[in-house]
C-alpha positions in Angstrom: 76.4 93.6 65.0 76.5 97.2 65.4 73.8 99.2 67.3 72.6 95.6 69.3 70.3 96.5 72.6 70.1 94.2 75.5 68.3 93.6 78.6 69.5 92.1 81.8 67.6 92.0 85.0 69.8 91.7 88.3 71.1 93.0 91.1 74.7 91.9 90.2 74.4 92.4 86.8 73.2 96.4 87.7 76.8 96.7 89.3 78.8 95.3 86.6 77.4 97.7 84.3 77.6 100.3 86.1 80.7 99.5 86.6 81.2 99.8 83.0 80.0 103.7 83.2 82.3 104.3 86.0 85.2 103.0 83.6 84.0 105.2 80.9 84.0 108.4 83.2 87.9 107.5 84.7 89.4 106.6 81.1 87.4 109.5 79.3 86.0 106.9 76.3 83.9 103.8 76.3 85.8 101.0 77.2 86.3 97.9 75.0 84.3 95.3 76.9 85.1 91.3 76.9 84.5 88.4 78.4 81.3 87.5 80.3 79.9 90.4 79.9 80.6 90.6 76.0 79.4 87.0 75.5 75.9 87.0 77.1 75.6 90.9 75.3 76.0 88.8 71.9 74.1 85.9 72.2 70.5 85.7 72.0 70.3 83.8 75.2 72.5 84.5 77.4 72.7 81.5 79.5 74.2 82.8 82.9 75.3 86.0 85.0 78.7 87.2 85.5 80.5 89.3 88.4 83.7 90.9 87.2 84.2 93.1 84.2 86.8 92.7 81.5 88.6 95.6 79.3 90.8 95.3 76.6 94.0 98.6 76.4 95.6 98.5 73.1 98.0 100.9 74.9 96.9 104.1 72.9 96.5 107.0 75.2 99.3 108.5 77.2 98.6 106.8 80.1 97.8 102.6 80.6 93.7 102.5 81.9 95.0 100.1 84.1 96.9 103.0 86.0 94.2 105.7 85.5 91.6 103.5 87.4 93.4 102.0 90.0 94.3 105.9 90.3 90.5 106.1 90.9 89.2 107.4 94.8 88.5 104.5 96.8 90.0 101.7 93.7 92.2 98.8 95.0 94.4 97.3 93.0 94.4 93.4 92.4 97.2 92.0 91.1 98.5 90.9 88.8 96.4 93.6 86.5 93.2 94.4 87.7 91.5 96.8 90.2 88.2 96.8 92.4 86.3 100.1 92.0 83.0 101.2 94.0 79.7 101.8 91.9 76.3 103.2 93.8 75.3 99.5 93.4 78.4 97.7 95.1 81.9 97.1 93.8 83.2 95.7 90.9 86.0 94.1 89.7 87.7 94.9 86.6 90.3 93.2 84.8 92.2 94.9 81.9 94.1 93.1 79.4 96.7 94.8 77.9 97.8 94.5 74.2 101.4 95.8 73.3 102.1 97.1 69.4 105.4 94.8 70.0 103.7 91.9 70.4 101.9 92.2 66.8 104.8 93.4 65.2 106.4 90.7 66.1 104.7 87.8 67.0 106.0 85.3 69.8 106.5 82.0 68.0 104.1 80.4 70.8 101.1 80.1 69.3 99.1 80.5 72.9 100.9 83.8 73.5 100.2 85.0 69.4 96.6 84.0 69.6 96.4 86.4 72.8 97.5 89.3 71.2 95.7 89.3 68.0 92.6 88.2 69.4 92.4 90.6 72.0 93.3 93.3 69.4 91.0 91.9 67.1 88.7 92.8 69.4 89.5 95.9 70.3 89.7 97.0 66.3 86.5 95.5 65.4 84.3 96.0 68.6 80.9 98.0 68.0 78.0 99.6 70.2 75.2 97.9 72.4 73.5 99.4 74.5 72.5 97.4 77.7 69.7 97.8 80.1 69.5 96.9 83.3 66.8 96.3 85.5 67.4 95.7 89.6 65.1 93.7 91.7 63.5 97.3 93.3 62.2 98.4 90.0 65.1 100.7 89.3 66.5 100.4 85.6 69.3 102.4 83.7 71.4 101.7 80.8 75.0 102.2 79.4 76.1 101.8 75.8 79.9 100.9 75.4 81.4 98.8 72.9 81.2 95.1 72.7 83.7 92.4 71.3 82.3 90.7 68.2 81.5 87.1 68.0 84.1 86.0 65.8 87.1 87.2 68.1 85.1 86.6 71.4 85.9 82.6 70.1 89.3 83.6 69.7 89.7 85.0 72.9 87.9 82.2 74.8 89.9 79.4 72.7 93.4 80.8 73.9 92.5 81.6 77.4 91.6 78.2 78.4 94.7 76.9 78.4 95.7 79.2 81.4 92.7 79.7 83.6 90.8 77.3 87.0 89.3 74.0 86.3 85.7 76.1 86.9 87.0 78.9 84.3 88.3 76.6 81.7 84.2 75.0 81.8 83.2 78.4 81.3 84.8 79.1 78.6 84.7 76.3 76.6 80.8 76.6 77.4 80.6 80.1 75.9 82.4 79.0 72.7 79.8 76.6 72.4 76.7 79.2 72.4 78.8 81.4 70.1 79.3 78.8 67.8 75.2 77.5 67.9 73.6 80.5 68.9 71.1 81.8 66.0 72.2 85.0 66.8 76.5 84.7 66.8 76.4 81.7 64.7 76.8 83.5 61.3 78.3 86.2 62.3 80.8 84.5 64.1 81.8 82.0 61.2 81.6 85.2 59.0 84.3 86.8 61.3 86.9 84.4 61.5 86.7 83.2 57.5 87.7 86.8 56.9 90.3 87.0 59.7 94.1 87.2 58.7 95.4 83.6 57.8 97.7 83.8 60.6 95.0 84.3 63.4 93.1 81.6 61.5 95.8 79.0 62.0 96.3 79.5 65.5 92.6 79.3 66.2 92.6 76.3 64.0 95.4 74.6 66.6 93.4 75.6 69.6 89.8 74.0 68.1 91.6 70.5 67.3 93.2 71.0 71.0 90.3 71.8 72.8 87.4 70.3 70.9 89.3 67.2 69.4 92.5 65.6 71.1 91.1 66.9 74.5 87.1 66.9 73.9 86.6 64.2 76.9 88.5 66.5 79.4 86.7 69.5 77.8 83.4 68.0 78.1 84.4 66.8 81.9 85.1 70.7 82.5 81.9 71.5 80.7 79.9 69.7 83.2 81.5 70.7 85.8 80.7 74.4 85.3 77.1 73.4 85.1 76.9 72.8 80.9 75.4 69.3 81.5 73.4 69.6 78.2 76.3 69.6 76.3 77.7 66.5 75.0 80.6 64.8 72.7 78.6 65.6 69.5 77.8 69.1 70.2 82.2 69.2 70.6 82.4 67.3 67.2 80.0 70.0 65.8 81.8 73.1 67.3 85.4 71.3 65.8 83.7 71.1 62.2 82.1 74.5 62.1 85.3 76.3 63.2 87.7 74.4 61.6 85.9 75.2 58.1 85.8 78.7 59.0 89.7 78.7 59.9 90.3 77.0 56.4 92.2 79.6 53.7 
């Protein structure tokens, strides 16, 4: 999905990205976005607004990015890895999430703690440009092109970090799987993604769809709601389940 454009029109949204420029300026390179930010720059809809930022570090440079920014004048640093940095339109949070070589060399045999490490470098190999606009509520507008996680590991990511985030956040993301998965826009490109993903990854996304979207779909679908996704229902679960357990099929 290479050279994508999107619009956004918001006050809040106008200080996450910029807070994605202010990254890019500290680390010296456009950061590897994920998360909220990368889902509603995929889908053709994007269905709500988000407040923090979230970077992926394959640990590549000589010094961690979570160091250099919370090096940053006027950053504070939020543990456990994460820092607050000031943008001309308000601060921002910014989470990093780190990915050690170790940890793909040789994988943990939990299959939460495997999925987070490929996926998140996954994401990080395979992320390509978009270029998102911005437009505040006094007419102002700017933009900032960064690289974007692509669909297919933006499900991967999301399916693993349910297991260890809040009630509101597990809604969230199970609700962003969903539109990745049905979105005209992610929908192919996503199922694309992950048929051609190594068999490994595909197994442990395979476990986390039957957990999430199967043997748990009534809790899902309770956190669903609770986040707001009250057009979702049971079917649109058994549909998600089908499509991604096909795709995770070698």
């Amino acid at each position: 999905m290479s050279g994508s454009r999107v619009t956004f029109i918001g006050d809040q949204m106008a200080a996450v990205v910029q807070g994605v420029a202010e990254v890019r300026a500290l680390i010296g390179h456009p950061p590897v976005i994920v998360g909220g930010l990368a889902v509603l720059s995929r889908l053709s809809n994007p269905y709500r607004a988000t407040v923090d930022l979230d970077v992926v570090d394959r640990l590549l440079g000589d010094v961690p990015q979570l160091e250099v920014l919370r090096a940053a004048a006027g950053a504070e640093a939020v543990e456990p890895a994460a820092v607050i940095l000031s943008t001309v339109y308000g601060p921002v949070k910014v989470d990093v999430l780190e990915v050690r070589q170790v940890e793909l060399d040789r994988p943990s045999d939990d299959p939460g703690d495997r999925l987070h490490a490929a996926a998140h470098a996954w994401a990080n190999d395979t992320a390509s440009d978009v270029t998102i606009e911005v437009r505040r509520s006094d007419g102002r507008r700017f933009e900032e092109t960064t690289l974007i996680a692509e669909p297919g590991p933006l499900i991967a990511m999301k399916l693993q970090a349910v297991m260890n985030r809040s009630v509101a956040k597990q809604g969230t993301d199970l609700s962003d799987i969903v539109r990745l998965t049905f979105d005209e826009a992610t929908r192919p490109v996503a199922l694309a993604q992950i048929g051609h993903v190594d068999v490994g990854v595909a197994r442990d996304m395979a476990m986390h769809v039957d957990l999430w979207f199967k043997r748990n779909r009534r809790q899902s679908i309770r956190w669903i709601r609770d986040s707001g996704g009250d057009e979702v229902t049971v079917e649109d679960l058994d549909l998600v389940a089908e499509l991604l357990l096909a795709a995770c099929e070698r």
